[in-house]
C-alpha positions as a Markdown table, in Angstrom:
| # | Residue | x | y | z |
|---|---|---|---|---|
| 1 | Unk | 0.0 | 0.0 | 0.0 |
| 2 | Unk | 2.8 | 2.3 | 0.9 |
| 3 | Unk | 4.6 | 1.2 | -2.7 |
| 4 | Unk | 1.2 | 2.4 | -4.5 |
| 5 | Unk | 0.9 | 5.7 | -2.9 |
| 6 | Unk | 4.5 | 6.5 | -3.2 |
| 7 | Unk | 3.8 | 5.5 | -7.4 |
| 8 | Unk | 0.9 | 8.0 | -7.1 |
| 9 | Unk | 2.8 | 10.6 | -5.8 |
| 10 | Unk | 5.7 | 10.3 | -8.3 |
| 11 | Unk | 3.4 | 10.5 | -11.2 |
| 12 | Unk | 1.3 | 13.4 | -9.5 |
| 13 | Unk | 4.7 | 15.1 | -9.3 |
| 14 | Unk | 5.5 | 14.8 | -12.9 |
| 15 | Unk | 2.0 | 15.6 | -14.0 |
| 16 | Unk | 2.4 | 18.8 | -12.2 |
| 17 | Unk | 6.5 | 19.3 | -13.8 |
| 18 | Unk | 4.9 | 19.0 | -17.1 |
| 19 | Unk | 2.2 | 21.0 | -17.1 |
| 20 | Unk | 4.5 | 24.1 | -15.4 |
| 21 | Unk | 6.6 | 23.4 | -18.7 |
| 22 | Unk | 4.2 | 24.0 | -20.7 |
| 23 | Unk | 3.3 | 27.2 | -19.1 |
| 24 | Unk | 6.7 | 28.4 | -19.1 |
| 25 | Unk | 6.8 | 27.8 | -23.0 |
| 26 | Unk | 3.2 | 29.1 | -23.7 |
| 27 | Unk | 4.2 | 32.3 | -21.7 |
| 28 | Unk | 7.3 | 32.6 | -24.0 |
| 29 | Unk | 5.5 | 32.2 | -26.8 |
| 30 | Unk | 2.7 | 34.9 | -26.2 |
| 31 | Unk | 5.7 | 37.6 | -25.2 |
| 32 | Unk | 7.5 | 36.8 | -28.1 |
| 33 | Unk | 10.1 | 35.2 | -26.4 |
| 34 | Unk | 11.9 | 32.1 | -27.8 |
| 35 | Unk | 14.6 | 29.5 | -26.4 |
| 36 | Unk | 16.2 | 29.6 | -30.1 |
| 37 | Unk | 19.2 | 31.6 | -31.7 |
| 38 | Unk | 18.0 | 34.6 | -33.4 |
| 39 | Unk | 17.5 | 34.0 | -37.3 |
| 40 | Unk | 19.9 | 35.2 | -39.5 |
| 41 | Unk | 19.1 | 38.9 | -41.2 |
| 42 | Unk | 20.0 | 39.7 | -44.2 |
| 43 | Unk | 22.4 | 42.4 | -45.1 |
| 44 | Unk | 22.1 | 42.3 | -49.3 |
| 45 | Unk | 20.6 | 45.3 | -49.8 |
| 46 | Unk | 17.1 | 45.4 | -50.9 |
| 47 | Unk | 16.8 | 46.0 | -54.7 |
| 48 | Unk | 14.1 | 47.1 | -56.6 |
| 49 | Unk | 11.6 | 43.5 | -56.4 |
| 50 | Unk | 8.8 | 44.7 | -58.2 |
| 51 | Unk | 10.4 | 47.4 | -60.2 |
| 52 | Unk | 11.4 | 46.6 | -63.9 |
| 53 | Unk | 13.5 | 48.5 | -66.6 |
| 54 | Unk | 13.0 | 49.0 | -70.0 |
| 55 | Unk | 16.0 | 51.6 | -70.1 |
| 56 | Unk | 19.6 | 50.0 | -69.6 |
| 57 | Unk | 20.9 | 53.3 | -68.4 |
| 58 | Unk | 18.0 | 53.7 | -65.7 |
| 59 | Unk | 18.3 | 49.9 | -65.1 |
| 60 | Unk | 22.3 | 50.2 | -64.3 |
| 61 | Unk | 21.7 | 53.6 | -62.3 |
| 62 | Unk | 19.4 | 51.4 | -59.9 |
| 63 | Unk | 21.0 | 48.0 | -59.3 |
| 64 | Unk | 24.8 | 49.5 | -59.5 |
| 65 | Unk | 26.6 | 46.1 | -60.5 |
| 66 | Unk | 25.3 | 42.6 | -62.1 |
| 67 | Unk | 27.4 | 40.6 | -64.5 |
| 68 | Unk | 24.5 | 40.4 | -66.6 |
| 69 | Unk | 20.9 | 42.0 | -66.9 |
| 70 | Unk | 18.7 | 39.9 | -65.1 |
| 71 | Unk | 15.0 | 39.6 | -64.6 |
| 72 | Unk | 14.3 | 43.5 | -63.8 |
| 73 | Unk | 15.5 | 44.2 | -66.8 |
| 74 | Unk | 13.0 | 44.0 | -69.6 |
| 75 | Unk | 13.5 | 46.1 | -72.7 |
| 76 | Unk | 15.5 | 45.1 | -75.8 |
| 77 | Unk | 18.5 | 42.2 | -74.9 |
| 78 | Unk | 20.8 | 44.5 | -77.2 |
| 79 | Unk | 18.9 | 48.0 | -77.5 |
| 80 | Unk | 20.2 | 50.2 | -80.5 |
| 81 | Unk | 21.5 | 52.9 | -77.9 |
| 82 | Unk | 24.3 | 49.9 | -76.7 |
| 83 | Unk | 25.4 | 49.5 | -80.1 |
| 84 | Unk | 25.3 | 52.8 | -81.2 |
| 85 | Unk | 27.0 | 54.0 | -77.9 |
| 86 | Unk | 29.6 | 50.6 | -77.9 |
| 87 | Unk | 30.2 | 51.7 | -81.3 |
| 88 | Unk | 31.0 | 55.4 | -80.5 |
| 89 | Unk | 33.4 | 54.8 | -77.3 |
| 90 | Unk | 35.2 | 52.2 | -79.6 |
| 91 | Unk | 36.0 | 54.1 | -82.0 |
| 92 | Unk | 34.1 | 52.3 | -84.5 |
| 93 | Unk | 31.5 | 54.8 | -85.9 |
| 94 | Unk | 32.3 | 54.3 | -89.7 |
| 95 | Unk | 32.0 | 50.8 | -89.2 |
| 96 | Unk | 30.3 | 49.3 | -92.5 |
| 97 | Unk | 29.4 | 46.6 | -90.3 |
| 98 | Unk | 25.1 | 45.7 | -90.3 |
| 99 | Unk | 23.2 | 47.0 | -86.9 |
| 100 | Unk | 22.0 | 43.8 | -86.7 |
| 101 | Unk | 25.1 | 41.8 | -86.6 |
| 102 | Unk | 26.7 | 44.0 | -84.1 |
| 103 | Unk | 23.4 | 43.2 | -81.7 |
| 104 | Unk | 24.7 | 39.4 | -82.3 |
| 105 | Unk | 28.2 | 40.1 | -81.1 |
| 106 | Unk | 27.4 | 42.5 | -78.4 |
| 107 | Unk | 26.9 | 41.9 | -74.8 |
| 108 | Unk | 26.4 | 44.3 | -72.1 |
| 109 | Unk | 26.2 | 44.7 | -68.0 |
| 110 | Unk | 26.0 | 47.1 | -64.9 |
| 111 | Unk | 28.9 | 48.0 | -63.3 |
| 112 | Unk | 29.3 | 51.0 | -60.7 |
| 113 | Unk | 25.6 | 52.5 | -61.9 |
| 114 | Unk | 26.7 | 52.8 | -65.3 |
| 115 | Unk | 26.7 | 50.6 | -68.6 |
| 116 | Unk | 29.5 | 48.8 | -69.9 |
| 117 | Unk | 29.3 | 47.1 | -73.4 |
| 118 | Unk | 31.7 | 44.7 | -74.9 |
| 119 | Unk | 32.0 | 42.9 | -78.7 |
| 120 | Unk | 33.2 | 39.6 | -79.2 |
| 121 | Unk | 35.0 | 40.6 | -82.3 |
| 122 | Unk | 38.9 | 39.1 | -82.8 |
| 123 | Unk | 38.6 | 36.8 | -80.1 |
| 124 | Unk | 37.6 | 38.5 | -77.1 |
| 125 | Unk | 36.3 | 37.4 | -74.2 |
| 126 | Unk | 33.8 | 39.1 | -73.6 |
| 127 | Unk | 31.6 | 37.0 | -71.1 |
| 128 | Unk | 34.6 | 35.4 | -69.3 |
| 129 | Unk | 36.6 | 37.0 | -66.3 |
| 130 | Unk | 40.3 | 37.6 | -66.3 |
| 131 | Unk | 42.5 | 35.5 | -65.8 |
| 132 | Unk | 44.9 | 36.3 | -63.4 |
| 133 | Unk | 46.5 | 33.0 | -62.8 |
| 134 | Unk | 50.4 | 32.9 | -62.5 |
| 135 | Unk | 50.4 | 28.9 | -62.7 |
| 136 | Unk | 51.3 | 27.3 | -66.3 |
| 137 | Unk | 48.7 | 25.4 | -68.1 |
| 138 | Unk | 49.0 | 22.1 | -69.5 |
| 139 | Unk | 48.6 | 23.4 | -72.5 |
| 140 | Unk | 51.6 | 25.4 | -71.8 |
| 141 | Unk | 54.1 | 23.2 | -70.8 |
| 142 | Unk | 52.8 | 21.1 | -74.1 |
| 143 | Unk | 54.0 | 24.0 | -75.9 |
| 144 | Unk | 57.2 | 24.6 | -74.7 |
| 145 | Unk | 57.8 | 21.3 | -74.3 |
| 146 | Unk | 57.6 | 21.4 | -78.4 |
| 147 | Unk | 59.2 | 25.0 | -78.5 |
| 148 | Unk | 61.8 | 25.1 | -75.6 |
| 149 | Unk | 63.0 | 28.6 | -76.8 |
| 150 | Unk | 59.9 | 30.6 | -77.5 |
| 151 | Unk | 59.7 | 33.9 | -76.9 |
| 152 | Unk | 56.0 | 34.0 | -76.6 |
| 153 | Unk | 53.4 | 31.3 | -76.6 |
| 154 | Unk | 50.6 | 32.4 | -78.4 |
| 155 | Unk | 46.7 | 33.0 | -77.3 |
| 156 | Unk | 45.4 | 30.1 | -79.0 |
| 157 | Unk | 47.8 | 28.5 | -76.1 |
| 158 | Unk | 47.2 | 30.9 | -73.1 |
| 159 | Unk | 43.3 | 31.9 | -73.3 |
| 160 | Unk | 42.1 | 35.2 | -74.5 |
| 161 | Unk | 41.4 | 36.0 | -70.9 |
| 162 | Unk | 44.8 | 36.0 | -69.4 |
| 163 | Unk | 46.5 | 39.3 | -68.3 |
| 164 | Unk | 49.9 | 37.8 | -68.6 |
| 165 | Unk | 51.8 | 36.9 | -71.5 |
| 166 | Unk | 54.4 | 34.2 | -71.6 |
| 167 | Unk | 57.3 | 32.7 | -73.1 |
| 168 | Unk | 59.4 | 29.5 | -73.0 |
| 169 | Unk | 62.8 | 29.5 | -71.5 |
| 170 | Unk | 64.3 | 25.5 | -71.8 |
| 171 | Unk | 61.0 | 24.2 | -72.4 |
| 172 | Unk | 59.5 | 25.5 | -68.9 |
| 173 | Unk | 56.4 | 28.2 | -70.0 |
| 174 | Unk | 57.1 | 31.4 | -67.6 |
| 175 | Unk | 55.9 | 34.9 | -67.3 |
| 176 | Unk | 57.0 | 37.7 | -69.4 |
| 177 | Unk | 54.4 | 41.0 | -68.4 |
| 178 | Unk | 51.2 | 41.9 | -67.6 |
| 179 | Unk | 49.6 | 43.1 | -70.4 |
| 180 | Unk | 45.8 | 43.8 | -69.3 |
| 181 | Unk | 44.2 | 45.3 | -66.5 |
| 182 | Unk | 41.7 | 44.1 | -64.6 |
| 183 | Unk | 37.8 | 46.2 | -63.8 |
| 184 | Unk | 36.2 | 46.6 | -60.5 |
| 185 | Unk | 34.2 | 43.5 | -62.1 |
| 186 | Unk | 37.0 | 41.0 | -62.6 |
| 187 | Unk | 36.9 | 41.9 | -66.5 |
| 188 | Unk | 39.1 | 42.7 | -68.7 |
| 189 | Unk | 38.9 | 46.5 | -68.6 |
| 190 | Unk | 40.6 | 47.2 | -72.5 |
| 191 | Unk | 38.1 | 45.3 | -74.2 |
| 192 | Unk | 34.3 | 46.5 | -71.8 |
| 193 | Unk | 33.9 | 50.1 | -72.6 |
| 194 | Unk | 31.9 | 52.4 | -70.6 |
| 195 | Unk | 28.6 | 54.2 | -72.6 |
| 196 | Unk | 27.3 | 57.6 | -72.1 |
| 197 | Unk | 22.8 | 57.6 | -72.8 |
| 198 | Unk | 21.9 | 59.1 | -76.0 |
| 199 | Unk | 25.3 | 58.9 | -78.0 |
């Protein structure tokens, strides 16, 4: 008899433990008050959601820098004003070349609020970042290996997108110069030209 009331008391005693739990937790709850870590915030800054852009020069002023137009943007994929103004700030004005096929070999994107337009033409890498690797290729060594005294190993060898140029010295490929620079982007900044509205 005294083993049964001593098993009533213990599970009186943790009928009453639970039910103060729950308290305590429903109390949290209703003062907003939570046992967990505080979720993360987020520190991107909010961009234009529900705002979209027919003008790339409005469209770079707002979303300052994007490899690419995305979404927001919603006019032309290569307006006339890019390839008139990529045409201009290259020097290429008297260009004989067709609008249209310029529109085919131009790209464009945002950088620092403005917009920056670039043409494949002669091999350029337009939509690849520089590379600033100082580590031979295979492809190097390959070619040294085959020209042990070159003075230079060609592009086709190298990529278009290096900023170095190289040469063989006893069939080891190593750095002569640097012969591009770099954009706040990670592009090569010779070949993306910055464009003025209206040109």
């Amino acid at each position: 008899m005294k083993y049964r009331s001593i098993r009533i008391a213990w599970v009186l005693l943790t009928l009453v433990a639970l039910a103060l739990s729950a308290c305590s937790t429903l109390a949290n709850a209703n003062s907003g008050v939570t046992n967990s870590a505080p979720a993360a915030t987020s520190t991107s800054k909010p961009v234009l959601a529900n705002t979209s852009y027919t003008d790339p020069f409005a469209y770079c002023a707002a979303v300052g820098t994007i490899d690419a137009p995305d979404a927001r943007y919603t006019g032309p994929q290569v307006p006339d004003e890019i390839v008139n103004g990529f045409k201009k700030a290259a020097g290429l004005e008297n260009s004989t070349e067709p609008l249209e096929m310029f529109k085919k070999t131009t790209i464009w994107r945002c950088m620092d609020s403005k917009v920056y337009a670039c043409n494949f033409g002669a091999n350029l890498p337009c939509n690849s970042k520089a590379n600033t690797d100082k580590t031979p290729t295979q492809a190097m060594t390959d070619f040294c290996t085959a020209n042990p005294d070159s003075e230079f190993i060609p592009m086709s060898v190298t990529g278009h997108s290096t900023i170095y140029s190289w040469h063989c010295v006893k069939g080891t490929p190593e750095l002569l110069d640097q012969i591009e620079k770099v954009d706040a982007a990670g592009y090569l900044a010779q070949i993306w030209y910055a464009l003025s509205p209206n040109p």
